[in-house]
C-alpha positions in Angstrom: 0.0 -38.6 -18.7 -0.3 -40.8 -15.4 -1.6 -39.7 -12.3 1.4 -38.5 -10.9 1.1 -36.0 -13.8 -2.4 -35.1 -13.2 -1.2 -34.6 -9.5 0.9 -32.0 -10.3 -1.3 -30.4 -12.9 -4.1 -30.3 -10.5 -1.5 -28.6 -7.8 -0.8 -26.3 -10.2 -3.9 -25.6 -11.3 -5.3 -25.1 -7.4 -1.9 -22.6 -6.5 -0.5 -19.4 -7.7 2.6 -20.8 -6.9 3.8 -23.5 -6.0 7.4 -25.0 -4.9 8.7 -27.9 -6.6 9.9 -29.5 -3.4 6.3 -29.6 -1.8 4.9 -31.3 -5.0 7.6 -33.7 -4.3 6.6 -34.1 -0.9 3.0 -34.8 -1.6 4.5 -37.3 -4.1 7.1 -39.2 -2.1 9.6 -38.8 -5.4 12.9 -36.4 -6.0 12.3 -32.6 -7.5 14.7 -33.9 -10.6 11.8 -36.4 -11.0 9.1 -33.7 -10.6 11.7 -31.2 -13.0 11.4 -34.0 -15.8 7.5 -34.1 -15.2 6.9 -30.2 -15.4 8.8 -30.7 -18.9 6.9 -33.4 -20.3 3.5 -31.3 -19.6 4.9 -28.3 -21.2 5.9 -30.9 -24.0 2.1 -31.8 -24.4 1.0 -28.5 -24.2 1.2 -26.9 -21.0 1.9 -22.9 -20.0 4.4 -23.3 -17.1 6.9 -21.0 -15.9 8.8 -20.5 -12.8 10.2 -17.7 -10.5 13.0 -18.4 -8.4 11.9 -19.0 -4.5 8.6 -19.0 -5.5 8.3 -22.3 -7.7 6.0 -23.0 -10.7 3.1 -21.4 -12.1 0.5 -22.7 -14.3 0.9 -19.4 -16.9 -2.8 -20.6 -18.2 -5.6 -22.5 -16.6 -7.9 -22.6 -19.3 -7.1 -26.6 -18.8 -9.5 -29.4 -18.8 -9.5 -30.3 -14.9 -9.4 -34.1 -15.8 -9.1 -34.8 -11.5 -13.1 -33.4 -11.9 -14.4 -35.3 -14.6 -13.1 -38.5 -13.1 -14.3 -37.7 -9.2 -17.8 -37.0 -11.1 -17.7 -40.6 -13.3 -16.9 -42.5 -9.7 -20.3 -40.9 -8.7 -22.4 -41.2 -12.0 -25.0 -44.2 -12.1 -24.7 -43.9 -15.9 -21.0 -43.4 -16.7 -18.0 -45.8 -15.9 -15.0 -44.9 -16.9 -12.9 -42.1 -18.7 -10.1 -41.7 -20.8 -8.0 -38.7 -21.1 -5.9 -38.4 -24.2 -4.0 -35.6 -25.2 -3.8 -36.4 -28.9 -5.8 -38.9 -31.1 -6.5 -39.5 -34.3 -10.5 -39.4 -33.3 -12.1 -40.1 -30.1 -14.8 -41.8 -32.2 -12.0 -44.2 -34.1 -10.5 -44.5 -30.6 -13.4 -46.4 -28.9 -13.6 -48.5 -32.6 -10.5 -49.9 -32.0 -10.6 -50.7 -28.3 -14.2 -51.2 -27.6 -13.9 -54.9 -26.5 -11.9 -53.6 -23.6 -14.2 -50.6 -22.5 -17.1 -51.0 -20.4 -20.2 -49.6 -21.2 -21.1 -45.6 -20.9 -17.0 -44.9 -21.1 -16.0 -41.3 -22.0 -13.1 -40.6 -24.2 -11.6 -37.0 -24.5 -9.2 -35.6 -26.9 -6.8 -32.3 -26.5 -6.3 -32.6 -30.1 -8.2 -34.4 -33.0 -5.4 -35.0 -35.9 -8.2 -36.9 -38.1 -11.8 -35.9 -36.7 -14.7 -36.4 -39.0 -17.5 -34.8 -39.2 -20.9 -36.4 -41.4 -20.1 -37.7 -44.4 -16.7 -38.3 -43.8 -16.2 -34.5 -43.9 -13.0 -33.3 -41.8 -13.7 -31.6 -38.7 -11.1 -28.6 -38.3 -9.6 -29.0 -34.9 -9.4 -25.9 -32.9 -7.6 -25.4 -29.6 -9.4 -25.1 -26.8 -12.6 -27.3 -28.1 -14.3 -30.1 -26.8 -13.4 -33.5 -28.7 -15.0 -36.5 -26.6 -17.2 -39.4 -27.7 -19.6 -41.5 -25.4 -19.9 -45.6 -26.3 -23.3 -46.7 -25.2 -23.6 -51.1 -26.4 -26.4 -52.4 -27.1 -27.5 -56.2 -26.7 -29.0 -55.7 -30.5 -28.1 -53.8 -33.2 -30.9 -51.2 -33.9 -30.0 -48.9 -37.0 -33.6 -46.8 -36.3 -31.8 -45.4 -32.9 -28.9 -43.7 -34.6 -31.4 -40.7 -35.5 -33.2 -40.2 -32.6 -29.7 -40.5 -30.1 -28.2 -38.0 -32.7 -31.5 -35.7 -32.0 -31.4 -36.4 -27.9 -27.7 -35.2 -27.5 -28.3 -32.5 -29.4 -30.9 -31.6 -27.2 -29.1 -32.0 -24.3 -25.9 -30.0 -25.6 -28.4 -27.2 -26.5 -29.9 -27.8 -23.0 -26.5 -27.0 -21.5 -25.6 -23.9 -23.7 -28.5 -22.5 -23.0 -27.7 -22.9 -19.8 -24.8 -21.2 -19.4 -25.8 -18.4 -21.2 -25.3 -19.1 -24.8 -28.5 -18.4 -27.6 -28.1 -21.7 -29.8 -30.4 -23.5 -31.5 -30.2 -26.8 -33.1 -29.9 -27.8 -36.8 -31.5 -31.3 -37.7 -29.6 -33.8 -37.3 -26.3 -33.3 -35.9 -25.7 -29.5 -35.4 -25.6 -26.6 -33.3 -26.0 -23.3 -34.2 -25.4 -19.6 -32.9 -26.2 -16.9 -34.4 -26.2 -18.7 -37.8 -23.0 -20.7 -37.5 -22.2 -23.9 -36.4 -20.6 -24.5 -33.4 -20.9 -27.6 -32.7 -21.6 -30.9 -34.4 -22.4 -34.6 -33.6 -21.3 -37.7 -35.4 -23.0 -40.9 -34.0 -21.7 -44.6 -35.7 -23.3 -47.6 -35.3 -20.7 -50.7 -35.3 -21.5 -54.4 -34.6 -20.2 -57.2 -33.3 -20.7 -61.0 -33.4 -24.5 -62.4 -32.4 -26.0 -58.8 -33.0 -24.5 -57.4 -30.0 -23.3 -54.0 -31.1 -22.3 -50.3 -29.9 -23.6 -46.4 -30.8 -20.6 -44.3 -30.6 -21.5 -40.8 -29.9 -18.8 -38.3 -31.2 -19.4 -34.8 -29.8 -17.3 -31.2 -31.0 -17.7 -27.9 -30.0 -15.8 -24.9 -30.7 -15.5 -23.1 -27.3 -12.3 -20.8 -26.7 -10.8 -20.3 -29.5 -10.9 -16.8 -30.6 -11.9 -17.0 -34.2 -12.1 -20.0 -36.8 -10.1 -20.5 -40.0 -10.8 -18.2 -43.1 -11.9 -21.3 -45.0 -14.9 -21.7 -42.8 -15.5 -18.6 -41.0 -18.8 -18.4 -43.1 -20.5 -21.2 -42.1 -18.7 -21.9 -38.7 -17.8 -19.8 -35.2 -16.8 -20.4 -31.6 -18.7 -19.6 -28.4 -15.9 -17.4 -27.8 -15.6 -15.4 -31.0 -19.4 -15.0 -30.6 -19.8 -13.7 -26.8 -16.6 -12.0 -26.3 -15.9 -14.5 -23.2 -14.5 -17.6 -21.9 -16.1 -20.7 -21.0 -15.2 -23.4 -18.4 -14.9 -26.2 -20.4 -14.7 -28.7 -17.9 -17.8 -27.4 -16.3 -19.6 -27.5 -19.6 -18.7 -31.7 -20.2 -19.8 -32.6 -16.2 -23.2 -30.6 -17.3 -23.6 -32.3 -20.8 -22.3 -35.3 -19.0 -25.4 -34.9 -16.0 -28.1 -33.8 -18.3 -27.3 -36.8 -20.6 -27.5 -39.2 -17.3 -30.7 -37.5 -16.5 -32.9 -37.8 -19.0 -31.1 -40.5 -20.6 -33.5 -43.7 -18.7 -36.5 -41.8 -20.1 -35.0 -41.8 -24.1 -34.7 -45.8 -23.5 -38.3 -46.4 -22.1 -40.4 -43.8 -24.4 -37.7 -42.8 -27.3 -37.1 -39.4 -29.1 -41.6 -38.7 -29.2 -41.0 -38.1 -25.2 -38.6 -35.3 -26.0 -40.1 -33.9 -29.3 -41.7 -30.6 -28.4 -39.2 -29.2 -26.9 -36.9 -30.3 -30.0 -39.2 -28.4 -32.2 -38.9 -25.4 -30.1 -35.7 -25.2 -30.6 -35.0 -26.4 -34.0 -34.5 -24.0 -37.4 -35.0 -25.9 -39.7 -39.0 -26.0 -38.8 -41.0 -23.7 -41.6 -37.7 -23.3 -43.7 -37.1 -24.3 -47.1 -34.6 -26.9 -47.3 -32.1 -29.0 -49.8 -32.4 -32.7 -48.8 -29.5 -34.2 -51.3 -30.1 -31.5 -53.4 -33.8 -31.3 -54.0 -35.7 -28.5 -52.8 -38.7 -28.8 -50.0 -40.7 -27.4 -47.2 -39.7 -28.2 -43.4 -43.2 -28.8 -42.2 -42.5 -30.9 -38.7 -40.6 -33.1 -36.8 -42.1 -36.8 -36.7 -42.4 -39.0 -33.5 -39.1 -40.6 -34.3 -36.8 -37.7 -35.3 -37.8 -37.5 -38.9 -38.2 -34.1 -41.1 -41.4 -34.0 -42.1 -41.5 -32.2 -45.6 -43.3 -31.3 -48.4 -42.5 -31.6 -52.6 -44.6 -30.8 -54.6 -47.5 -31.2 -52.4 -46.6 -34.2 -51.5 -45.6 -35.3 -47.8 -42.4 -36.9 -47.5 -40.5 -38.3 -44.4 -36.6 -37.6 -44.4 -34.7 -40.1 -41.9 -31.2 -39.4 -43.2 -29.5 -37.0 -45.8 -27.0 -33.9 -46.5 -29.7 -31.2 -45.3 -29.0 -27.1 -45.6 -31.3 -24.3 -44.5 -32.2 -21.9 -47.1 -32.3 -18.7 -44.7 
């Protein structure tokens, strides 16, 4: 999709109707070109139909308005550049493979995840009308000890932003979100490195927004904001927000870490005063330490989880 596309989509998007031969106008091209581009976005995806003397109609606008997310990236001290893809393998493997070319604090989106991973290499079950985006942050060093507490701080701010708009969630340590006992969204943040230490944190981000209901296979353990509130959400409106409460708080995470954002991570965390399986091996959630760490208890005995495959015992 070029601009010219995203022209037309955004046309469509901001009309009820709209003739072919004013979109060609605007564009300085012929309406057999702007005919060939109306069929390539219903190739990727797109709800268009058409009524005679009246021209095209965008049939559904639950579409990410991509003309939004850029106008607010020209404007963000924090973010520099997005990328809008309609399908990928992963967002996260994306940046991976192209990071020497991207600036710092770029943005890629996905439509459509073919191989999304969740922790442990676990597949992430690609729903329509989801969020699938990953942030690259680089770093002049390496730092393995920041994976945890960035993981913990975008949870945060996702929460932050649910809450927001009206949703009850809550967040599961490390890299989940929760509503009404279900995961709805999840966080996969990879460290990779480069030559002389200079490196990159790759934040991949999913939530399940519009969909109406999730496969059988993991409709106990997993949901939609959708499926759970019985409405839609904007989704473009929910990245700018994530994407602004990130920017905002983001300066004070560098200067005083996760300890700056900890008590209001504990107040919204379930995994506090639960017993847990850390890798198997039953404990007692007792606290959050100042770096992101579960603080638990085995057999009377305190012990500090930084990383492992935890589950709630509810």
């Amino acid at each position: 999709m070029d601009e010219k596309d995203i022209f037309i989509l955004r046309k469509l998007y901001e009309n009820e109707y709209i003739s072919g031969e004013e979109i060609a106008s605007s564009l300085n091209i012929s309406r057999m070109a702007i005919n060939k581009r109306i069929k390539l976005l219903k190739t990727l995806g797109y709800k268009i139909g058409s009524l005679k003397k009246k021209g095209y109609i965008l049939l559904d606008k639950d579409v990410i308005r991509i003309w939004e997310i850029k106008e607010y990236i020209k404007s963000s001290p924090l973010f520099k550049e997005f990328i809008y893809l309609e399908e990928v393998d992963s967002t996260n493997t994306y940046i991976k493979q192209n990071q020497q070319y991207l600036p710092d604090a770029t943005l890629v989106y996905a439509e459509r995840q073919t191989r999304g991973r969740g922790r442990l290499s676990r597949r992430w079950v690609d729903l329509d009308k989801g969020i699938k985006m990953s942030i690259l942050l680089k770093l002049l060093l390496l730092d393995l000890e920041k994976i945890v507490p960035l993981t913990l701080f975008t949870g945060l701010v996702i929460n932050r932003v649910l809450r927001k708009h009206g949703v009850e969630s809550f967040i599961k340590w490390s890299n989940d979100i929760y509503l009404n006992g279900k995961k709805v969204c999840g966080i996969l943040s990879e460290l990779t490195g480069e030559v002389e230490g200079v490196g990159s944190i790759i934040i991949g981000i999913g939530i399940n927004v519009n969909a109406k209901s999730v496969p059988e296979e993991i409709k106990d353990i997993a949901t939609t904001l959708k499926a759970e509130t019985l409405h839609d959400f904007d989704r473009t409106m929910l990245i700018i927000d994530i994407l602004k409460e990130f920017e905002r708080d983001f300066s004070n995470f560098e200067k005083y870490g996760f300890s700056y954002f900890r008590d209001e991570y504990k107040s919204f965390c379930i995994n506090l005063r639960k017993e847990i399986l850390v890798n198997g091996e039953r404990m007692l959630c007792k606290d959050i330490g100042e770096n992101g760490e579960l603080v638990c208890e085995k057999d009377g005995k305190i012990i500090e989880i930084s990383s492992g495959e935890v589950t709630i015992r509810f």
